[in-house]
C-alpha positions as CSV (number, residue, x, y, z in Angstrom):
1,X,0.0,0.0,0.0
2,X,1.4,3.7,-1.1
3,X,1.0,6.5,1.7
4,X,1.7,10.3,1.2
5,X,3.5,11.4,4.2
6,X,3.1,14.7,5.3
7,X,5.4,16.3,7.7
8,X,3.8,19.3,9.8
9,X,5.3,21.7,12.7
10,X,3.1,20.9,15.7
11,X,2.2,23.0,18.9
12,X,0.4,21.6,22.3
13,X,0.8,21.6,26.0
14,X,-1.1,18.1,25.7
15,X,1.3,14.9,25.4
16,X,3.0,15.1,21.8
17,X,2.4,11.3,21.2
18,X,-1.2,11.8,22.1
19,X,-1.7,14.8,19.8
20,X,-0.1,13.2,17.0
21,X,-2.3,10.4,17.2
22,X,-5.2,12.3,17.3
23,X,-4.4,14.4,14.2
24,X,-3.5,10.8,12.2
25,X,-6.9,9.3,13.3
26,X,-8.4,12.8,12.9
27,X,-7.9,12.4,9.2
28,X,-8.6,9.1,8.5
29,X,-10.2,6.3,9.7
30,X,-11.0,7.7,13.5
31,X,-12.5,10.1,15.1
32,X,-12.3,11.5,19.6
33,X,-13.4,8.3,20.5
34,X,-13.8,4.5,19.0
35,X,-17.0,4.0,16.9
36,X,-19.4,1.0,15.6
37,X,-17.6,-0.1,12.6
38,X,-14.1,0.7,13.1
39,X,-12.9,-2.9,12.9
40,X,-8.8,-3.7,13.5
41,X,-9.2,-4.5,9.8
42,X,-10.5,-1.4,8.6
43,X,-7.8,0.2,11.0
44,X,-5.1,-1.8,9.5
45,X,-6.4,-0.6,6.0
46,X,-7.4,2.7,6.2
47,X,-5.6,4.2,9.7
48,X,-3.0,7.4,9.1
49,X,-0.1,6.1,11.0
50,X,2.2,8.2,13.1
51,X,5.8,8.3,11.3
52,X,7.7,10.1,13.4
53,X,8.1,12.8,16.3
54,X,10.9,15.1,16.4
55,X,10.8,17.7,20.0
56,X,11.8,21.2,18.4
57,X,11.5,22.9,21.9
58,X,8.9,24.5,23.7
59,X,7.3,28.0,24.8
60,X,5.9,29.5,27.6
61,X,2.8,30.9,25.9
62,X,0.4,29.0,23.5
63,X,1.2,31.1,19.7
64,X,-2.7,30.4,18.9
65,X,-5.8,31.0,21.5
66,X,-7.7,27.6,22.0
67,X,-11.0,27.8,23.3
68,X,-10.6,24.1,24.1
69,X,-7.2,25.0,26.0
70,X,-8.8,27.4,27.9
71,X,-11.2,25.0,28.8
72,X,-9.3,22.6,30.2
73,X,-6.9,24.6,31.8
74,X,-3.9,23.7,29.7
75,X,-1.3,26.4,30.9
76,X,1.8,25.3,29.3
77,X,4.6,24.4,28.6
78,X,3.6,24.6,24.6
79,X,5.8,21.8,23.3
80,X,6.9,21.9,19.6
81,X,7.8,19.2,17.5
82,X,8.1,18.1,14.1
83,X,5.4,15.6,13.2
84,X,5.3,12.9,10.3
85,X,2.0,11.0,9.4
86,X,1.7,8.6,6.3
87,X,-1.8,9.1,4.6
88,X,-2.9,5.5,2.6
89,X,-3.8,6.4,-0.8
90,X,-6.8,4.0,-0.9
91,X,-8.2,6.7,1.1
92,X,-7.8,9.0,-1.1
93,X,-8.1,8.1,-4.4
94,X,-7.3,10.2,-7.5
95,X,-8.5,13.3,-5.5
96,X,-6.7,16.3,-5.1
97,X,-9.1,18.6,-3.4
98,X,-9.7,15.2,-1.3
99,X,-5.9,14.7,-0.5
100,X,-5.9,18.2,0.4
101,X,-8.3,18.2,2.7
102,X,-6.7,14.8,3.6
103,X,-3.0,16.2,4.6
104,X,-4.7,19.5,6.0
105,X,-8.4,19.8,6.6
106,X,-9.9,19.7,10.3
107,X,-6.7,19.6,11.2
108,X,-6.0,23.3,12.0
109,X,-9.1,23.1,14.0
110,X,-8.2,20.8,16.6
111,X,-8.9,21.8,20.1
112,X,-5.7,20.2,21.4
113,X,-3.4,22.1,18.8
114,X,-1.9,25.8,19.7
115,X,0.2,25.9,16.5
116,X,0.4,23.9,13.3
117,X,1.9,23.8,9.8
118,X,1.9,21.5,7.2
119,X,6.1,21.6,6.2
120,X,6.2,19.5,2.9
121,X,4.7,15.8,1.5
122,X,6.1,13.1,0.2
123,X,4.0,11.8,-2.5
124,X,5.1,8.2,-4.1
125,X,5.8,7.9,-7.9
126,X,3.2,5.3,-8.5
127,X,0.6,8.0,-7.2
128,X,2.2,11.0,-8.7
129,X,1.4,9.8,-11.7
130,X,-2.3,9.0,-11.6
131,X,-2.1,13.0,-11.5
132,X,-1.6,15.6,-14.9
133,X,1.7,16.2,-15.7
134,X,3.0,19.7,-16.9
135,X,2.1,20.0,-20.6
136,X,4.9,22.1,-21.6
137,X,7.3,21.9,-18.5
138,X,11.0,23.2,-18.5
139,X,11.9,21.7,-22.5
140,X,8.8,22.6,-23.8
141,X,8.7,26.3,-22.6
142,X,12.1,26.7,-23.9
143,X,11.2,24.7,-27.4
144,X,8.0,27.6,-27.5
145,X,9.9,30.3,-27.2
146,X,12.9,29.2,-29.4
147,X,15.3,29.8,-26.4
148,X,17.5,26.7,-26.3
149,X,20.0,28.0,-23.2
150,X,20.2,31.0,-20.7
151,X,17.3,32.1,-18.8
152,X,13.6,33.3,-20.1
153,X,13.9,37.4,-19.7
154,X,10.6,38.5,-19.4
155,X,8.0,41.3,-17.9
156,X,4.7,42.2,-16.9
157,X,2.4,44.5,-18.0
158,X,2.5,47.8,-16.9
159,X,0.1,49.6,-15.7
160,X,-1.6,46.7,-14.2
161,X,-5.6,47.8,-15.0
162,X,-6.8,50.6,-17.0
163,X,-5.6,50.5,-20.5
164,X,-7.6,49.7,-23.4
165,X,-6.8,46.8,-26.4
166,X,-4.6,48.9,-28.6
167,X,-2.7,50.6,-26.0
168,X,-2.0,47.1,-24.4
169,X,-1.5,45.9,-27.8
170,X,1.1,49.3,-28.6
171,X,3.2,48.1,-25.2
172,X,3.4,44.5,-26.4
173,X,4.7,46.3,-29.7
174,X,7.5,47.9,-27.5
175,X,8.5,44.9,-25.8
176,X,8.6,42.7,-28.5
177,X,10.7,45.2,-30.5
178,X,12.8,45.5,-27.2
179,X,14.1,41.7,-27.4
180,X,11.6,40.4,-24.0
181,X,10.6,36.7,-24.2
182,X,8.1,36.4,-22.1
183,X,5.2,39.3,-21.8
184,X,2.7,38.2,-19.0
185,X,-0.2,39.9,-17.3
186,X,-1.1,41.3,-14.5
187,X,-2.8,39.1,-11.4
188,X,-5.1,41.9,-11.5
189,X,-6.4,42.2,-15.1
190,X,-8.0,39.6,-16.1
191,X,-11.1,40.5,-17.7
192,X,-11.6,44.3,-17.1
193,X,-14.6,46.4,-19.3
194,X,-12.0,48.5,-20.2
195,X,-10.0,45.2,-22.0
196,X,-11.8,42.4,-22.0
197,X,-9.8,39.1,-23.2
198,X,-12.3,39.1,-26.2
199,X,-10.8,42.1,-27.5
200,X,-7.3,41.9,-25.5
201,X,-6.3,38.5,-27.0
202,X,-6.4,39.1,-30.5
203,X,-5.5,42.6,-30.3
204,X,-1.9,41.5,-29.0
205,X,-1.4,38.2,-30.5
206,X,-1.9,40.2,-34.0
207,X,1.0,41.9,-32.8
208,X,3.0,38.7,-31.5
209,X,2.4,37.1,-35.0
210,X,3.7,40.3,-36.3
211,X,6.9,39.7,-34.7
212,X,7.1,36.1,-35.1
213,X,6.6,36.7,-39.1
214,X,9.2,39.8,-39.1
215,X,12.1,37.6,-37.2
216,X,11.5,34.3,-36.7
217,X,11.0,35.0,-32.9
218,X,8.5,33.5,-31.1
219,X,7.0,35.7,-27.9
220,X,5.2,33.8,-25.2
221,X,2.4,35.8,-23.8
222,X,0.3,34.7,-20.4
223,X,-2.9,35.3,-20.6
224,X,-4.2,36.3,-17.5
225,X,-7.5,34.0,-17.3
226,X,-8.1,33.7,-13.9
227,X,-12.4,33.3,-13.7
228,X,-14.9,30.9,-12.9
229,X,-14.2,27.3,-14.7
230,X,-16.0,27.5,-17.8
231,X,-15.1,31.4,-18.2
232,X,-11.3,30.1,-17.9
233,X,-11.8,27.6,-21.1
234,X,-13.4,29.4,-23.2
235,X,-10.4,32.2,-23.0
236,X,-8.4,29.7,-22.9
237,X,-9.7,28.2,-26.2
238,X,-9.7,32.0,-27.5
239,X,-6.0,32.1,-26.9
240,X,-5.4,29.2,-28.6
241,X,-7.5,29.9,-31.1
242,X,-5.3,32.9,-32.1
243,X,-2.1,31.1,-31.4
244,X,-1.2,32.0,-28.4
245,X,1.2,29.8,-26.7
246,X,0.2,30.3,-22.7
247,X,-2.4,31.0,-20.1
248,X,-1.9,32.5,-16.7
249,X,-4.0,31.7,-13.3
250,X,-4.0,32.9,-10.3
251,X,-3.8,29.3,-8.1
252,X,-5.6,30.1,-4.6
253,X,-8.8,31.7,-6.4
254,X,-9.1,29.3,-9.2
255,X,-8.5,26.4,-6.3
256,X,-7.0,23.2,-7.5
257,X,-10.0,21.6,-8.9
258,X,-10.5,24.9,-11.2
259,X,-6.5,24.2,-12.4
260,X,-7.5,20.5,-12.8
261,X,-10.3,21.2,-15.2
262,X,-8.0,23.4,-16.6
263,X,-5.4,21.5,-17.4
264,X,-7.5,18.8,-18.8
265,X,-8.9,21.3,-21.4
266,X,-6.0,22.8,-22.8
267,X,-2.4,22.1,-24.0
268,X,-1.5,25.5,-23.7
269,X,1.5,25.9,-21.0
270,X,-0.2,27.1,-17.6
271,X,1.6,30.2,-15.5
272,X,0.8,29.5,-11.9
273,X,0.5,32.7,-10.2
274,X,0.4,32.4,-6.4
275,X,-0.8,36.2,-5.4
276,X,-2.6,35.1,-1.8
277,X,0.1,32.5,-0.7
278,X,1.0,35.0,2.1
279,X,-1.9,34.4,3.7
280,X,-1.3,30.7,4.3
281,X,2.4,30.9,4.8
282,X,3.9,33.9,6.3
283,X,3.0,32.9,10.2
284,X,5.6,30.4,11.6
285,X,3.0,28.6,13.3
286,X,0.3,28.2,10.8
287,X,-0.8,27.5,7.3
288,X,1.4,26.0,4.6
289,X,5.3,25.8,3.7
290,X,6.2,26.5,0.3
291,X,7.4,23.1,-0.2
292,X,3.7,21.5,0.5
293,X,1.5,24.0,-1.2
294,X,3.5,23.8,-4.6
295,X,3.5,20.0,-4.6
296,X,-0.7,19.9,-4.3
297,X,-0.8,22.2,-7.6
298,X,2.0,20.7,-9.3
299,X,-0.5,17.7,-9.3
300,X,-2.9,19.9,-11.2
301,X,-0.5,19.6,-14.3
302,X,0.8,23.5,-14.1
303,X,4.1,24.2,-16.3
304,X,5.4,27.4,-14.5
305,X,5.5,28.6,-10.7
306,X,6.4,32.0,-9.0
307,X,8.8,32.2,-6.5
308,X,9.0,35.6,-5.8
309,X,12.3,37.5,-6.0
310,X,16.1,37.8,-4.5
311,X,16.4,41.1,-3.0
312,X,12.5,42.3,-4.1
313,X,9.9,44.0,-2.8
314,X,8.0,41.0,-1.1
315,X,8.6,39.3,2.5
316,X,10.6,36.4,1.4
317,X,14.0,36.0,2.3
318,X,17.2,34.8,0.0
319,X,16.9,31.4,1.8
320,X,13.4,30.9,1.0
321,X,13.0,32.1,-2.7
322,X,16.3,30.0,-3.3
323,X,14.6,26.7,-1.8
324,X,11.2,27.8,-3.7
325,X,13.0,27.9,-7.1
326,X,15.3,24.4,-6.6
327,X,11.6,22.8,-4.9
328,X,10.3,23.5,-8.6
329,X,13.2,22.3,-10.3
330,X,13.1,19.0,-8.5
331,X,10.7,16.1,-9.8
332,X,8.2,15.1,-7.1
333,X,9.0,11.7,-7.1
334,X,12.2,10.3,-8.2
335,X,11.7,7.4,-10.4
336,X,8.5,8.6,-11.9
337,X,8.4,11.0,-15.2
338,X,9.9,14.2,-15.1
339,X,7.7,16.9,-13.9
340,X,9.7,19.6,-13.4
341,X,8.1,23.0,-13.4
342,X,9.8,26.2,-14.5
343,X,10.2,28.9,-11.3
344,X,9.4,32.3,-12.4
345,X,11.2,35.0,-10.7
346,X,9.6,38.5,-10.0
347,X,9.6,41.1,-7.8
348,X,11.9,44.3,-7.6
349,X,14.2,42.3,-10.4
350,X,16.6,43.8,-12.5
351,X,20.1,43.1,-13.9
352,X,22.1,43.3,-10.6
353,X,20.0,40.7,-8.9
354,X,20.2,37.9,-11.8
355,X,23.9,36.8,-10.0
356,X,22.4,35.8,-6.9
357,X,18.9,33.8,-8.9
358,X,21.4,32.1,-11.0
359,X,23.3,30.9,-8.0
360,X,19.6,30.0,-6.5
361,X,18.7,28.6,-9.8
362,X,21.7,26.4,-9.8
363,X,21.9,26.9,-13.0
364,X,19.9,29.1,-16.1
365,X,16.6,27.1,-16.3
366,X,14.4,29.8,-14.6
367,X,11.8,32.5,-15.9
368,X,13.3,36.1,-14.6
369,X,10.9,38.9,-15.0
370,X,11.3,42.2,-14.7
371,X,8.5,45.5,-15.0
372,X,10.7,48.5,-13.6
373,X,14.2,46.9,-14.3
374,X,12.9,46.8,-18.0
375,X,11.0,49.3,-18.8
376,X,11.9,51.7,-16.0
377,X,15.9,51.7,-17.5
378,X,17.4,55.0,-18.1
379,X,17.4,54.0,-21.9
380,X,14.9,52.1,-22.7
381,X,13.0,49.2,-22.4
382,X,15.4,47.5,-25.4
383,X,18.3,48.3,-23.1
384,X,16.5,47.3,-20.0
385,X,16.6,43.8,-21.8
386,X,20.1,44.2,-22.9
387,X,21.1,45.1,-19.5
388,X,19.7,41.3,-18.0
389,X,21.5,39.7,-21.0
390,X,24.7,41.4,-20.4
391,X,24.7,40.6,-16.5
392,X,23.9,36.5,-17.8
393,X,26.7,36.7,-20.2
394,X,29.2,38.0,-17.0
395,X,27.7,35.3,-14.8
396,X,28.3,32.8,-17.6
397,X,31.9,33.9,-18.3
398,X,32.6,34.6,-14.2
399,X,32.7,37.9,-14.4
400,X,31.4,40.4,-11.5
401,X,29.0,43.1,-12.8
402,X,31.3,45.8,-12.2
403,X,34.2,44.6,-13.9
404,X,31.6,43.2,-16.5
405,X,29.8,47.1,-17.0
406,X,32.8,48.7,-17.6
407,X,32.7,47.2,-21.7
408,X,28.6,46.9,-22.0
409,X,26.9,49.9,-21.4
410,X,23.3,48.7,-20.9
411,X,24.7,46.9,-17.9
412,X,26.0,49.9,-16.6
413,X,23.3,52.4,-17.0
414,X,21.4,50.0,-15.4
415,X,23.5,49.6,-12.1
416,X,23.9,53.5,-12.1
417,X,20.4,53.4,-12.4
418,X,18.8,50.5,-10.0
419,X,22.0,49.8,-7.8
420,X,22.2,51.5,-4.2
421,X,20.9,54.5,-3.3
């Protein structure tokens, strides 16, 4: 029998063993107390099992308010430890808004618990693979675009809302003459009055053909689609219709059974946006790790992840955009096919922070997207996209920016520009 095992960071003043017990038969075949029907065969069967229990310390005050603690009195000390539990996949099925709620769920809710967080999961090949795989993944994104090595250079729409077609359409103009590979929308403009996708889509990819006619090159533009379900195929039909190459979602408001449904409509190569993951991650004590949340909607079949930025505007620190980024670049299960997803960097990026996402990267197969470092550069927005493919070329050859700017010019305007203030 194959188990997903989920590994979550666990406060209580109640007896660890007791707590973890409670959460494995909390989410499968138990419940408080024994009931009619729960046979030691069915147990054997269908019971979560405790893995393991790791003591990570404790505190003196509980990190979330309990009614039930309160209630019994429970004053401390708040013990912490790391908690694995093995899931059976009978359970479960092919069911990802079931194992979801399997490996999270009521979970959170438990009286008992003062603090809890769901840190990564372990899913088997076998299983994996009853799941969608990426339709365009790391090769096929590259084989798109016609960019064979080095990373994808691209940028985001700016403003976000409030431009019509043709002036969207005009800026896609810019950026395609500027050298970008990779034009994506906005979380936030999805299908406005002002530029509904209707009129949006073929408006630009006129201009994408355009390009691809004039030079050969071949733009990839994400579509925001983000909608109800049958909203988000029929755009996403309308985008392939014109030949458009990719569609973009944002992942918490779509939910995974909207990216399922999805993905088994269209070949086109799905940008997972995660605008909202804060919300579920940025507590120590609750919510979701990275880690676990990508793995539940790389099971949805998406092709691309963000990851946020090195040195940008958001919360995340070097160490955790670095382990994001490597977390998508890793299959989910080794000895099943390769579902790798391609992490898309954003957030306050420009050339001077491409040294530190390569090193993150371990290497050049990344998405690096840039709205101010491109189109905010002193020059242009052509030399704002010189300026990232001189900084690669330095990195390549081992070179440090500065020593590197002082013989390409783009790069140097750009660190005049952007760098410290």
């Amino acid at each position: 029998m194959y188990h997903v095992v989920a590994e979550y960071l666990l406060e209580t003043p109640f007896p660890l063993a007791e707590v973890a017990a409670m959460m494995a038969g909390e989410q499968s075949s138990g419940t408080f107390v024994r009931v009619a029907g729960e046979t030691d065969e069915l147990r054997a069967r269908a019971a979560a099992q405790v893995v393991s229990i790791v003591e990570e310390g404790e505190a003196a005050a509980q990190t979330l308010p309990s009614a039930y603690v309160a209630r019994k009195g429970a004053a401390g000390p708040f013990r912490r430890a790391r908690v694995r539990i093995a899931y059976p996949t009978g359970n479960i099925g092919r069911n990802l808004a079931t194992l979801a709620s399997t490996v999270s769920g009521n979970l959170y809710d438990i009286g008992e618990i003062t603090g809890l967080k769901l840190l990564s999961l372990d899913i088997p090949a076998a299983y994996r693979l009853r799941y969608a795989l990426p339709a365009v993944g790391l090769q096929g994104t590259r084989d798109s675009l016609g960019v064979p090595e080095g990373p994808i250079f691209g940028t985001i729409i700016k403003p976000n809302v409030g431009m019509r077609p043709d002036q969207i359409a005009d800026l896609v103009d810019q950026l395609c003459a500027a050298g970008v590979d990779f034009i994506k929308d906005d979380e936030v403009c999805a299908n406005p009055d002002i530029a509904p996708l209707t009129e949006r889509v073929p408006a630009v990819m006129a201009v994408i053909r355009k390009w691809r006619d004039r030079t050969g090159r071949r733009v990839m533009m994400a579509f925001n689609i983000t909608d109800e379900t049958d909203a988000m195929r029929r755009h996403a039909d309308l985008v392939a219709a014109e030949g458009g190459s990719c569609v973009m979602a944002s992942l918490n408001w779509c939910g995974l059974s909207g990216m399922e449904t999805l993905r088994a409509h269209t070949p086109l190569a799905i940008h997972a946006h995660r605008n909202g993951f804060g919300a579920m991650s940025r507590h120590p004590l609750l919510g979701m790790d990275f880690a676990a949340y990508h793995a539940l909607y790389r099971l949805a079949g998406i092709d691309h992840m963000h990851v946020h930025g090195i040195g940008g505007k958001f919360v995340d620190s070097a160490t955790e955009v670095t382990e994001a980024a490597r977390a998508c670049l890793r299959p989910l299960s080794y000895g099943g096919a390769d579902d790798r997803v391609m992490p898309a960097f954003s957030s306050g990026q420009w050339a001077g922070t491409l040294p530190h996402t390569v090193t993150a990267a371990e290497g050049a197969d990344f998405m690096f997207m840039c709205g101010g470092g491109i189109l905010a550069h002193p020059d242009g927005p052509a030399a704002g996209i010189k300026s990232l493919r001189e900084a690669y070329e330095a990195v390549a050859a081992g070179e440090a920016l500065e020593q590197a700017a002082a013989t390409r010019p783009a790069l140097a305007a750009a660190m005049r520009f952007f760098g410290p203030r």
